[in-house]
GUZASE-500489 format. One record per residue: residue number from 1; residue in one letter; x, y, z of N, C-alpha, C, O in turn. Coordinates in Angstrom, 2 decimals, padded with zeros to 5 digits. Example, Ala and Ser with C-alpha at 12.3 -4.5 7.8 and 13.67 -1.06 7.14 Angstrom:
<nodes>
+-----+------+---------+---------+---------+---------+----------+---------+---------+---------+---------+---------+---------+---------+
|  nr | rest |  n_east | n_north |    n_up | ca_east | ca_north |   ca_up |  c_east | c_north |    c_up |  o_east | o_north |    o_up |
+-----+------+---------+---------+---------+---------+----------+---------+---------+---------+---------+---------+---------+---------+
|   1 |    A |  013.19 | -005.69 |  007.80 |  012.30 |  -004.50 |  007.80 |  013.20 | -003.30 |  007.80 |  014.24 | -003.32 |  008.46 |
|   2 |    S |  012.85 | -002.25 |  007.08 |  013.67 |  -001.06 |  007.14 |  012.90 |  000.03 |  007.87 |  013.41 |  001.14 |  008.04 |
+-----+------+---------+---------+---------+---------+----------+---------+---------+---------+---------+---------+---------+---------+
</nodes>
This chain:
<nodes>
+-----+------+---------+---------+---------+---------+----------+---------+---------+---------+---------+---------+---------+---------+
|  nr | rest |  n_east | n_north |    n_up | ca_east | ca_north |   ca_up |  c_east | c_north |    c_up |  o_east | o_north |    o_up |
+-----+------+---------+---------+---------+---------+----------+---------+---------+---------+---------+---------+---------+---------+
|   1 |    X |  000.85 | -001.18 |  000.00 |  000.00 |   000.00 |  000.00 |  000.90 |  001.24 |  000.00 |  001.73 |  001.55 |  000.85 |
|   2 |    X |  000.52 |  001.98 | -001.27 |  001.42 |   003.54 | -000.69 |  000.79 |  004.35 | -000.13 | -000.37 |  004.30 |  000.29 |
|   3 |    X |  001.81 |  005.42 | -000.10 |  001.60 |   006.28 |  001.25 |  000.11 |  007.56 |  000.49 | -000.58 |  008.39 |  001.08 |
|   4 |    X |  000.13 |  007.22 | -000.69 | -001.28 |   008.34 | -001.48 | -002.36 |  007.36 | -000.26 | -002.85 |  007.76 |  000.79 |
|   5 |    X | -002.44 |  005.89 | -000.94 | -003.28 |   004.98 | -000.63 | -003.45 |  005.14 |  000.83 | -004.50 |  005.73 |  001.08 |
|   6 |    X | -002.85 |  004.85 |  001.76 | -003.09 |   005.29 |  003.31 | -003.61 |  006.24 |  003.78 | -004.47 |  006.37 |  004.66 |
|   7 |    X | -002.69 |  007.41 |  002.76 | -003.66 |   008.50 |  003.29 | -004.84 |  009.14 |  002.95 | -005.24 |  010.20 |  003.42 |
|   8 |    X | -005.51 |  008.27 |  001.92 | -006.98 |   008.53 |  001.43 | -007.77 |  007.05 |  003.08 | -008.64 |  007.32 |  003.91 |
|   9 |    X | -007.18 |  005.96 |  002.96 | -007.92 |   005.21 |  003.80 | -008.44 |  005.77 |  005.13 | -009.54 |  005.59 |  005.65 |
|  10 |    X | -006.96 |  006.80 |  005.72 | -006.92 |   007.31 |  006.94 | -008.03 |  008.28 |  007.00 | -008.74 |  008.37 |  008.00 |
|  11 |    X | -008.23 |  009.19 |  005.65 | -009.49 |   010.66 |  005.61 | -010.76 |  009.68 |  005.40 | -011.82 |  010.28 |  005.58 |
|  12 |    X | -010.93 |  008.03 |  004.97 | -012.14 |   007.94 |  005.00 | -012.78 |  007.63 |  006.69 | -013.94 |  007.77 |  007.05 |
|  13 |    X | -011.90 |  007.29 |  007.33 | -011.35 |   007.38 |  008.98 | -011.58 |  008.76 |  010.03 | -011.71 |  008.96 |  011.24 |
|  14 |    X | -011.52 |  009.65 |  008.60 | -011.60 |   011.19 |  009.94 | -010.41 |  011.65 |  010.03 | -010.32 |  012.76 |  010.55 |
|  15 |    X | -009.24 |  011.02 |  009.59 | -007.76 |   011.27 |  010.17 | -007.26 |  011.66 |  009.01 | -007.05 |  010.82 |  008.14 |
|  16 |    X | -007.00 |  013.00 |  008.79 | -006.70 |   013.96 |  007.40 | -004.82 |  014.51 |  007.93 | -004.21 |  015.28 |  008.68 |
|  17 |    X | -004.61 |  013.42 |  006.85 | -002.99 |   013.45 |  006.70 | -002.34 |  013.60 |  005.57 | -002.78 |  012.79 |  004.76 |
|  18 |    X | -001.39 |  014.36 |  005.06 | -000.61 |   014.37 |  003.42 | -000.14 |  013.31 |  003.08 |  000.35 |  012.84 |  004.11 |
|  19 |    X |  000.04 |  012.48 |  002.10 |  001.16 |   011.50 |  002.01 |  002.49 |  011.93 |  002.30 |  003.36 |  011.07 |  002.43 |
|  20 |    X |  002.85 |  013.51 |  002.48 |  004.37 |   013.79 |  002.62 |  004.57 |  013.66 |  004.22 |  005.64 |  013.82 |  004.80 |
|  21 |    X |  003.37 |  013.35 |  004.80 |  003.25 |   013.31 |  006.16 |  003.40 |  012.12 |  007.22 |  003.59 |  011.93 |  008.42 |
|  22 |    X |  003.18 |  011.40 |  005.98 |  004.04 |   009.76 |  006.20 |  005.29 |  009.49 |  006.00 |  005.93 |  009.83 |  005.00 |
|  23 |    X |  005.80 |  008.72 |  007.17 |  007.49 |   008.40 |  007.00 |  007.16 |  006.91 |  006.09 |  006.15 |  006.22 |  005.98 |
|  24 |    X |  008.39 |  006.81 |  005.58 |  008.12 |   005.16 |  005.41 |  008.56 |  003.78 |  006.50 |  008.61 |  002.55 |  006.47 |
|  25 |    X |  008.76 |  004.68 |  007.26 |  009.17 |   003.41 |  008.91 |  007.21 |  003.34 |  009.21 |  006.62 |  002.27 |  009.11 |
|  26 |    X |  006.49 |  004.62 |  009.55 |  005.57 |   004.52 |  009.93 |  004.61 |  003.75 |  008.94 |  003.88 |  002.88 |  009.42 |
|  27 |    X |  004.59 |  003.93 |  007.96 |  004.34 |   003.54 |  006.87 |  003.01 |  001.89 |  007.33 |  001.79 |  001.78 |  007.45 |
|  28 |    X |  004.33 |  000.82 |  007.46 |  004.35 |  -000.14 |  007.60 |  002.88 | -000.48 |  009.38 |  001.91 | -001.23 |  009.47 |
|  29 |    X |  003.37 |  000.31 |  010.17 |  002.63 |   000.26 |  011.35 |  001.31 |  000.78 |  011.13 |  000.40 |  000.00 |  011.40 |
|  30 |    X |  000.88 |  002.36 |  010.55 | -000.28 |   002.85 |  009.86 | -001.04 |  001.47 |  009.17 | -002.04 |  001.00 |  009.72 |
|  31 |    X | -000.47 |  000.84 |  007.88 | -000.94 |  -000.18 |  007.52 | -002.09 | -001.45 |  008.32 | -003.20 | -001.96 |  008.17 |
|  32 |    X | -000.87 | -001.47 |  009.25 | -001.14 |  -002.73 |  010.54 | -002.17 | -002.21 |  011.18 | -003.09 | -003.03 |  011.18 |
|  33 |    X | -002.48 | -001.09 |  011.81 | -003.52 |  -000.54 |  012.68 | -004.63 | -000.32 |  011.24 | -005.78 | -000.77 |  011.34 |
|  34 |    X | -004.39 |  000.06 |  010.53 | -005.79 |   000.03 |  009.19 | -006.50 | -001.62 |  008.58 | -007.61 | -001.85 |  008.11 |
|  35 |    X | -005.74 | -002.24 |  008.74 | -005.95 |  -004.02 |  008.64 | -006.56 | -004.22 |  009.91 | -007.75 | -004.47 |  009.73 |
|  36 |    X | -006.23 | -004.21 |  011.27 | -006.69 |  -004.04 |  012.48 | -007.92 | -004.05 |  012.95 | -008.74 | -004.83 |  013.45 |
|  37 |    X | -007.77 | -002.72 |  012.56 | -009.58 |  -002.09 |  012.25 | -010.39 | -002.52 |  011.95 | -011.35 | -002.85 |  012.65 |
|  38 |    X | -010.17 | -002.70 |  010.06 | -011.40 |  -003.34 |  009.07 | -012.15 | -002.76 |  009.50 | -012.00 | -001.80 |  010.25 |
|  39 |    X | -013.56 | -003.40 |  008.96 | -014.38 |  -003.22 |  008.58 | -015.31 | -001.79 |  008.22 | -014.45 | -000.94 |  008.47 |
|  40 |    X | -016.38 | -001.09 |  007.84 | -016.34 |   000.15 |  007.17 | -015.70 |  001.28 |  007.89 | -014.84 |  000.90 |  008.69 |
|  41 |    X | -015.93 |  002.88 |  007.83 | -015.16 |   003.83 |  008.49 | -016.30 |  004.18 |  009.03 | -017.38 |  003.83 |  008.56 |
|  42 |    X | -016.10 |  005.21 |  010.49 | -016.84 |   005.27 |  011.71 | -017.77 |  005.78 |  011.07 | -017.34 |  006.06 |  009.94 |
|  43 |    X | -019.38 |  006.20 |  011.24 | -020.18 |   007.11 |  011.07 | -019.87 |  008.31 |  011.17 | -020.04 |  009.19 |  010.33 |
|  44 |    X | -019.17 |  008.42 |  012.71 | -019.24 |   009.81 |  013.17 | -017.83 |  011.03 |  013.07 | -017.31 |  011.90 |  013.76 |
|  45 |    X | -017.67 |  010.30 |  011.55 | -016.36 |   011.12 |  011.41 | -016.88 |  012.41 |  010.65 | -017.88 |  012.54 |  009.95 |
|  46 |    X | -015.97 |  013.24 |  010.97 | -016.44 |   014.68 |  010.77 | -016.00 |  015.03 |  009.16 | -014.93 |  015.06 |  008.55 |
|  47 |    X | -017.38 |  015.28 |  008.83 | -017.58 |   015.49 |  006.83 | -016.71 |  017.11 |  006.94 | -016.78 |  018.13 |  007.63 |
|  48 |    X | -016.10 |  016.72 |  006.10 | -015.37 |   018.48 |  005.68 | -016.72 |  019.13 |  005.04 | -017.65 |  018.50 |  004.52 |
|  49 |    X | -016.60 |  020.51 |  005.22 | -017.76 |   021.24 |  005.03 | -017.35 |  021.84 |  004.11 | -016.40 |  022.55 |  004.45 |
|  50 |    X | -017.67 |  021.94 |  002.79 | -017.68 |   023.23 |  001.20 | -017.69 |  024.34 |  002.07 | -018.31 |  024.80 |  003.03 |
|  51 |    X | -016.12 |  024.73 |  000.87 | -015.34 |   025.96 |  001.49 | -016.62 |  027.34 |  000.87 | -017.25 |  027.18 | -000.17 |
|  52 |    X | -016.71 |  028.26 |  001.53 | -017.93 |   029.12 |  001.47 | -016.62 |  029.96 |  000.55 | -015.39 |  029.96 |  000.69 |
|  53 |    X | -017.78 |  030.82 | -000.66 | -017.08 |   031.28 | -001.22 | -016.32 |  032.84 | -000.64 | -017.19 |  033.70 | -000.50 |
|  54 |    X | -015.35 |  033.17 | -000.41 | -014.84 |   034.43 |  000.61 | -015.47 |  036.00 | -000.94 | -015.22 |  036.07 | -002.14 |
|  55 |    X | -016.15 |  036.79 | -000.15 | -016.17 |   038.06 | -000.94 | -014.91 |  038.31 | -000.77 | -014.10 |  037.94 |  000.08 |
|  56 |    X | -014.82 |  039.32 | -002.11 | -013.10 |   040.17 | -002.63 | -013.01 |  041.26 | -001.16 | -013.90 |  041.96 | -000.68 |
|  57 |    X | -011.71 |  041.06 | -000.76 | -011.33 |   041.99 |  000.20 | -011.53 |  043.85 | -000.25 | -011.14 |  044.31 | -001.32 |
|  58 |    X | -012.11 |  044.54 |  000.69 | -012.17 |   045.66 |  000.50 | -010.79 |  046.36 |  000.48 | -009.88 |  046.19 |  001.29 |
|  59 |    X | -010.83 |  047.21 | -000.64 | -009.59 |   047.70 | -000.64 | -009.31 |  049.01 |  000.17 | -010.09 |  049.96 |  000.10 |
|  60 |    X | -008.08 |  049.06 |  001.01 | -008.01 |   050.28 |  002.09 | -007.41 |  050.99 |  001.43 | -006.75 |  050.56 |  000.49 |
|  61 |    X | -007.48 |  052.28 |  001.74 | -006.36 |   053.49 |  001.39 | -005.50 |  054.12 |  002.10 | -005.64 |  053.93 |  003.31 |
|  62 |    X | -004.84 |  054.67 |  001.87 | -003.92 |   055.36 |  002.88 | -004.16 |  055.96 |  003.93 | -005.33 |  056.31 |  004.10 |
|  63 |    X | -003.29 |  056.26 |  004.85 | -004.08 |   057.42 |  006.05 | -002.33 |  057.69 |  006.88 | -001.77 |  056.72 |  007.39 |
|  64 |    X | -001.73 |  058.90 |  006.90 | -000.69 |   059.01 |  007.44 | -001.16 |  059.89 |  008.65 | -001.82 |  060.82 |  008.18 |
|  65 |    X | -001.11 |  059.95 |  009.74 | -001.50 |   061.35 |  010.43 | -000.55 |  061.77 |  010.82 |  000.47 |  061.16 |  011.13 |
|  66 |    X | -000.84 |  063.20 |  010.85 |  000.17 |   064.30 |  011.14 |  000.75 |  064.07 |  012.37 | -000.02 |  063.97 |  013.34 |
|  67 |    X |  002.25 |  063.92 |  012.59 |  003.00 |   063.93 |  013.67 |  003.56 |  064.70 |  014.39 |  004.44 |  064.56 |  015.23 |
|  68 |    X |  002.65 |  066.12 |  013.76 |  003.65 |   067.67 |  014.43 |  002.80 |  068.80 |  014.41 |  001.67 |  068.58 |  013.99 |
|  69 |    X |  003.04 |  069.84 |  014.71 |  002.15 |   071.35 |  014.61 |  002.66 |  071.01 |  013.00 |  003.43 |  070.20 |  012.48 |
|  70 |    X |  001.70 |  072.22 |  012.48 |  001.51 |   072.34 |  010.92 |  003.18 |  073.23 |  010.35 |  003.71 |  073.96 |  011.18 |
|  71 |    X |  003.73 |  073.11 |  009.21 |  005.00 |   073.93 |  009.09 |  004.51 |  074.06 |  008.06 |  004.25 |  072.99 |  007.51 |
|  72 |    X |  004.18 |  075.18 |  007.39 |  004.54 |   075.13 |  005.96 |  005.32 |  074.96 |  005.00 |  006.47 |  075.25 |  005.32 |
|  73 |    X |  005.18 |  074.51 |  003.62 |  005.87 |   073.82 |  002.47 |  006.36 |  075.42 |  001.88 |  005.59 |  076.37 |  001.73 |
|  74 |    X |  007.91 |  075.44 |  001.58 |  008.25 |   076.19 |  001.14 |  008.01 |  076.15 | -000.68 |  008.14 |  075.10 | -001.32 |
|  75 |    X |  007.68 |  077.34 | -001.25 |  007.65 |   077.75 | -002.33 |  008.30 |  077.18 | -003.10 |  009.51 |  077.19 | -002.85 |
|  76 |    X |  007.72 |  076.21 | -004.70 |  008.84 |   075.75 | -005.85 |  009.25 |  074.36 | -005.14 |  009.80 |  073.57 | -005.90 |
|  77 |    X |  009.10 |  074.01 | -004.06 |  009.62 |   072.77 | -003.41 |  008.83 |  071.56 | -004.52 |  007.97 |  071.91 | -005.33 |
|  78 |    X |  009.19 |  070.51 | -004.41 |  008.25 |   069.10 | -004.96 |  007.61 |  068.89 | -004.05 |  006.48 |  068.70 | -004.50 |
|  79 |    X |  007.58 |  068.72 | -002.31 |  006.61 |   068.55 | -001.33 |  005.07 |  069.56 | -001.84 |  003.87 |  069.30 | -001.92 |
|  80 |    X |  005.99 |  070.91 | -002.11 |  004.68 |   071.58 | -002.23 |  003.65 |  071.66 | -003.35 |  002.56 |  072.22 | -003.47 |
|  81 |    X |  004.46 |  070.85 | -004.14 |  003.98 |   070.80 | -005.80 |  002.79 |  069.59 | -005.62 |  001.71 |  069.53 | -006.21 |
|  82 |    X |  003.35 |  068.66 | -004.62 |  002.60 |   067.54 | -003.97 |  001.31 |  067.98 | -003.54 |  000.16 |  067.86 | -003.97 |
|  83 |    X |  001.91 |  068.62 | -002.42 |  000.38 |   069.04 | -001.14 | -000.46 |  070.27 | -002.41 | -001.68 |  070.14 | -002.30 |
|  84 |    X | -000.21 |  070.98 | -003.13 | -001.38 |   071.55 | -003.43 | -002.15 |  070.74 | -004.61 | -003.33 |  071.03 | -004.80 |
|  85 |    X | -001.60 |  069.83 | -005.33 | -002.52 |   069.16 | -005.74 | -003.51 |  068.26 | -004.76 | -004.73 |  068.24 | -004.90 |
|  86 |    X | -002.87 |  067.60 | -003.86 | -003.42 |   067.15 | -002.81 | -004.40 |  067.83 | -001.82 | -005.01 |  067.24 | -000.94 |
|  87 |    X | -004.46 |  068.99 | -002.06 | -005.11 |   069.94 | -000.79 | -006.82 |  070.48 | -001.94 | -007.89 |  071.04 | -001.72 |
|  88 |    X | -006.15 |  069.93 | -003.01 | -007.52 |   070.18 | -004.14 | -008.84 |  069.23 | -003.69 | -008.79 |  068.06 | -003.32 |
|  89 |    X | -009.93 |  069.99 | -003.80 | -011.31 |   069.07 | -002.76 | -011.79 |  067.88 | -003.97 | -012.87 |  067.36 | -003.72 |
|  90 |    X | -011.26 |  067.52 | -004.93 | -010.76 |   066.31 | -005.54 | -009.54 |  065.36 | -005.21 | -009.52 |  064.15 | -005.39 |
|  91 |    X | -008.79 |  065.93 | -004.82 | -007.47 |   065.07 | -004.32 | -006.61 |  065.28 | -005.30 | -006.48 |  066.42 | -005.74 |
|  92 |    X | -005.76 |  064.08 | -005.89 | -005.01 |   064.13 | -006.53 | -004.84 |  062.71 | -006.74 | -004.70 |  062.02 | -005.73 |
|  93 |    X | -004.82 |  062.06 | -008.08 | -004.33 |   060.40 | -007.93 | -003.01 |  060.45 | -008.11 | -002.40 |  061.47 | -008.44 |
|  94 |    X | -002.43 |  059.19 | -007.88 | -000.87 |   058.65 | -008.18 | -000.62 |  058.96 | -009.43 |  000.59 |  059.21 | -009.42 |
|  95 |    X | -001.08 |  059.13 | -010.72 | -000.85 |   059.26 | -011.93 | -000.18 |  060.91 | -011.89 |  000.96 |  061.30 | -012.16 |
|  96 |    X | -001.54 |  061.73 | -011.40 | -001.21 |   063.11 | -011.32 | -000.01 |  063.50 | -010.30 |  000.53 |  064.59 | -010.52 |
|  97 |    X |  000.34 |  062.91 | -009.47 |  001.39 |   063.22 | -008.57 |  002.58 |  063.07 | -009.52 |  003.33 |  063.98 | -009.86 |
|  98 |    X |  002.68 |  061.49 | -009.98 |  004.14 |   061.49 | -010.83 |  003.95 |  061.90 | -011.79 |  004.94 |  061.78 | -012.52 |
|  99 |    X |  002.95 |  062.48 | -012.35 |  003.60 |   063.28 | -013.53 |  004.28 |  064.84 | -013.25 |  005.10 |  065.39 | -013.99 |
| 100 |    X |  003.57 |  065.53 | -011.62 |  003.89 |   066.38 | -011.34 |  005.16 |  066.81 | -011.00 |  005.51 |  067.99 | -010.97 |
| 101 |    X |  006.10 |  065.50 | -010.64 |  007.03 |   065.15 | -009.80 |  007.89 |  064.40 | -010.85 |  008.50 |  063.44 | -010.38 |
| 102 |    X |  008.02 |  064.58 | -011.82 |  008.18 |   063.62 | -012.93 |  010.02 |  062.51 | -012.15 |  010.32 |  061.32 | -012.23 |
| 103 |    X |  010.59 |  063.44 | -011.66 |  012.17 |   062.66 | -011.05 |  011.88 |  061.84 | -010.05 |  012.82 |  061.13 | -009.69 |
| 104 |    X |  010.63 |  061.68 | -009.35 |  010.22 |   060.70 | -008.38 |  009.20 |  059.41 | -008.96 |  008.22 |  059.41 | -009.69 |
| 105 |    X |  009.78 |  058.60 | -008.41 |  008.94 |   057.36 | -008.61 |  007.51 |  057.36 | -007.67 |  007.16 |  058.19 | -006.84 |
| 106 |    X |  006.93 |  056.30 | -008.06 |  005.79 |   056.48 | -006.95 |  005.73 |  056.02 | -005.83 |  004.68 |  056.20 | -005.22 |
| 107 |    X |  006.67 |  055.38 | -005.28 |  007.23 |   054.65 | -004.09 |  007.83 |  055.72 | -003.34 |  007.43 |  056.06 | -002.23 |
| 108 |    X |  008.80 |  056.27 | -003.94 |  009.03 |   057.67 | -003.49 |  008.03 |  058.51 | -003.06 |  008.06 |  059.05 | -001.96 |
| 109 |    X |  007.49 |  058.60 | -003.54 |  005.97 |   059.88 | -003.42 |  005.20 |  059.44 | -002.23 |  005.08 |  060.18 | -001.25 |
| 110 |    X |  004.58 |  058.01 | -002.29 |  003.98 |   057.37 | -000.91 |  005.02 |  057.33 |  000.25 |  004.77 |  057.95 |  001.29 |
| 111 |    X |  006.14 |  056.64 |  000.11 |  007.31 |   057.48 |  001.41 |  007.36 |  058.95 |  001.19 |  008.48 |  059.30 |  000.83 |
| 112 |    X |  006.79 |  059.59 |  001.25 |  006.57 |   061.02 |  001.34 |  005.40 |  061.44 |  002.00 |  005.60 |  062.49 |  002.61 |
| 113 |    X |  004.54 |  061.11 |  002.08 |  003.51 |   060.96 |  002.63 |  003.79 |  061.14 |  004.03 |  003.71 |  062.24 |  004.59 |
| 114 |    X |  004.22 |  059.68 |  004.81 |  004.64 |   059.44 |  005.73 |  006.30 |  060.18 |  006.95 |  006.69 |  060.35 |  008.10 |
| 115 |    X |  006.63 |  060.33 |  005.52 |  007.72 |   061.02 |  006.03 |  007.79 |  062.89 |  006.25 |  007.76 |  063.51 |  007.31 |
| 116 |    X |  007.90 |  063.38 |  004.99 |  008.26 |   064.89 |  004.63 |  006.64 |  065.49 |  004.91 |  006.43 |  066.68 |  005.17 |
| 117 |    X |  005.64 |  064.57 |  004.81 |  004.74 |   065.46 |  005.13 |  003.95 |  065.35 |  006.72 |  003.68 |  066.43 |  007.25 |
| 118 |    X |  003.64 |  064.20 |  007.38 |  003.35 |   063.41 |  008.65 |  003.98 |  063.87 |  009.46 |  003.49 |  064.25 |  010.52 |
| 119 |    X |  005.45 |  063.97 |  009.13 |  006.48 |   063.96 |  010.46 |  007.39 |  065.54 |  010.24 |  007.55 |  066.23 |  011.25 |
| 120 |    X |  007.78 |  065.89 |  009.28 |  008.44 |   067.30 |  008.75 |  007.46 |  068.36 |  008.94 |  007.67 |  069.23 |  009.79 |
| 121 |    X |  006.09 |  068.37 |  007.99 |  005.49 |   069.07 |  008.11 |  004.18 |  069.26 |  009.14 |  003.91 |  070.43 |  009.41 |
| 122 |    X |  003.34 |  068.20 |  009.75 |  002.26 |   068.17 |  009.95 |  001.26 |  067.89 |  009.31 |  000.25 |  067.81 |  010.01 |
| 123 |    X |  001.04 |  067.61 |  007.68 |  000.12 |   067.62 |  007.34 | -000.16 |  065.88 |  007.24 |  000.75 |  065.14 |  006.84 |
| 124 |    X | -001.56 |  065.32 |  007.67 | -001.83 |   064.26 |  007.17 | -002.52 |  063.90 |  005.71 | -003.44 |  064.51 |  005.17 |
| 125 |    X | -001.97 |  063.01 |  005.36 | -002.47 |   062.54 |  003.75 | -003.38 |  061.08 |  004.07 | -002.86 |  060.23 |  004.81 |
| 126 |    X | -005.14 |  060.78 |  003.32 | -005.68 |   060.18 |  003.59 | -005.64 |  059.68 |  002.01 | -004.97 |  060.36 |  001.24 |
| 127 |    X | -006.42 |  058.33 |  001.42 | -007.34 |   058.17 |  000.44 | -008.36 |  057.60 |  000.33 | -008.88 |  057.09 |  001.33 |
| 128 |    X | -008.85 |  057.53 | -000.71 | -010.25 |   057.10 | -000.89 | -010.34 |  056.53 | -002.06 | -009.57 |  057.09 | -002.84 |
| 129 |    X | -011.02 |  055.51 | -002.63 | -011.12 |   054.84 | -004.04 | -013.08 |  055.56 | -004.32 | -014.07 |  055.64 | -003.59 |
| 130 |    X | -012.83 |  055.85 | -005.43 | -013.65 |   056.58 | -006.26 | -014.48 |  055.68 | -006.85 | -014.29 |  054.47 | -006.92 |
| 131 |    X | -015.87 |  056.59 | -007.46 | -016.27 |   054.94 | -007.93 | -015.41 |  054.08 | -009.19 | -015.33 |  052.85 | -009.17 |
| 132 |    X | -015.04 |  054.59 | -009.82 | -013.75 |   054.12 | -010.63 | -012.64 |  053.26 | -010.32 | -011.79 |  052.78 | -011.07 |
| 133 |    X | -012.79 |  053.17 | -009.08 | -012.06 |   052.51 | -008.06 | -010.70 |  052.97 | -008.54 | -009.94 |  052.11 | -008.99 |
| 134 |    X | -010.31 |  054.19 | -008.51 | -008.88 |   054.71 | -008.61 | -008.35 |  055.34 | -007.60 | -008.83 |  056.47 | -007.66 |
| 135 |    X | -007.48 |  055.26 | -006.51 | -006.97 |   055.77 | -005.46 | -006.86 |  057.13 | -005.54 | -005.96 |  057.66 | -006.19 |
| 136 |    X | -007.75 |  057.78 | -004.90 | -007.26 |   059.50 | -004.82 | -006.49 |  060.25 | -003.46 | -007.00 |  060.19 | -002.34 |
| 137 |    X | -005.37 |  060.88 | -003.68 | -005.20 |   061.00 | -002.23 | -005.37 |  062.49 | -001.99 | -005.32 |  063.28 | -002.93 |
| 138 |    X | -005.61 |  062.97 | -000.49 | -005.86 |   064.07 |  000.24 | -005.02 |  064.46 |  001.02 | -004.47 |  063.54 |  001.63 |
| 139 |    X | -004.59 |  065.77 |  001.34 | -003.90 |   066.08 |  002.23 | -005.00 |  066.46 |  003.53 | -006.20 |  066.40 |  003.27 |
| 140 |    X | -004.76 |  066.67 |  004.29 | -005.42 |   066.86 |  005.54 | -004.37 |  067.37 |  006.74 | -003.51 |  066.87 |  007.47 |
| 141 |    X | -005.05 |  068.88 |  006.45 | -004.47 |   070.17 |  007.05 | -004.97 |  070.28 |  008.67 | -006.07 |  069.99 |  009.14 |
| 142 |    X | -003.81 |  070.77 |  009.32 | -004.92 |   070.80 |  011.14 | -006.22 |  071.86 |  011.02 | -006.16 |  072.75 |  010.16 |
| 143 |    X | -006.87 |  071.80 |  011.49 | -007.86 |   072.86 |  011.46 | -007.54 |  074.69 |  011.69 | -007.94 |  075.77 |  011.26 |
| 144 |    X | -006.42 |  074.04 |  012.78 | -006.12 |   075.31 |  013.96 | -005.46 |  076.76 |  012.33 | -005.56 |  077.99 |  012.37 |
| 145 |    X | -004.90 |  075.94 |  011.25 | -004.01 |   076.70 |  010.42 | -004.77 |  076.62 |  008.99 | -004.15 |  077.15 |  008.07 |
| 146 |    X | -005.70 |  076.19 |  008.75 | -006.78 |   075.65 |  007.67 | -006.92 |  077.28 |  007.08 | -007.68 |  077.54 |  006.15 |
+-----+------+---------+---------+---------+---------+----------+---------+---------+---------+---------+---------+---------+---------+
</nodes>
C-alpha cells in the first residue's frame, strides 16, 4: 500500500494526513492498525464542510496622520507641488502626482507621505477609491491653520 493509498484510507477514517506526512518506517505500522480495524469507516467522522465562497477583500487606502504642529511647504519645493494638488477638494491620484514630480517614482511619493509630510510638516495625507475605483489622495491640514 502507498503512502497516497493510506492516506486517502486514513481521511475515510476522519484522520486527514498528506502523504508527505508519512514516514516510510511509519508507513508499515499505519498499515497494521488500518488491517486491524477493518471493517467500514466510523459514522461519526467529521464530513469536511464546502469551502464558502470568501467576498473580494475591500480595498483600504492610505491614512498618514500628522506627527507635528503644521509647518509650511516652502515655495517651488516638490513637497509643495505635492500638497497643493493634494489639498484640491478632488485630491489628486498617483498618476497626477508622478507626472507632477516627474524625477520621483511612486514609491518615493507614498514614502513622502509618511515622512516629509506626517512627520516634517504636519500635514496628514488620507485616500479614498472613487467609484472608478482609482486611489485618490488628500492632504489633511490641522484645522487650527486651515
Amino acid at each position: 500500500m502507498t503512502k497516497h493509498e493510506i492516506a486517502a484510507a486514513l481521511a475515510e477514517r476522519g484522520i486527514v494526513l498528506k502523504p508527505s506526512q508519512i514516514r516510510k518506517s511509519t508507513a508499515e505500522a499505519l498499515q497494521a492498525r488500518l488491517d486491524a480495524a477493518g471493517g467500514p469507516p466510523p459514522t461519526n467522522a467529521p464530513a469536511t464542510a464546502p469551502q464558502a465562497e470568501q467576498p473580494p477583500k475591500k480595498r483600504r487606502g492610505t491614512y498618514a496622520a500628522p506627527k507635528r504642529d503644521y509647518k509650511p511647504f516652502r515655495d517651488g519645493t516638490r513637497q509643495a507641488t505635492l500638497f497643493n494638488l493634494m489639498v484640491r477638494p478632488e485630491g489628486a491620484t498617483l498618476d497626477e502626482l508622478t507626472a507632477a514630480v516627474p524625477t520621483w517614482k511612486a514609491t518615493t511619493i507614498k514614502s513622502a507621505f509618511h515622512s516629509d509630510f506626517a512627520a516634517l510638516h504636519g500635514v496628514g495625507v488620507r485616500s479614498a477609491f472613487d467609484e472608478a475605483g482609482t486611489e485618490r489622495f488628500h492632504a489633511i491640514v490641522p484645522e487650527a491653520t486651515a
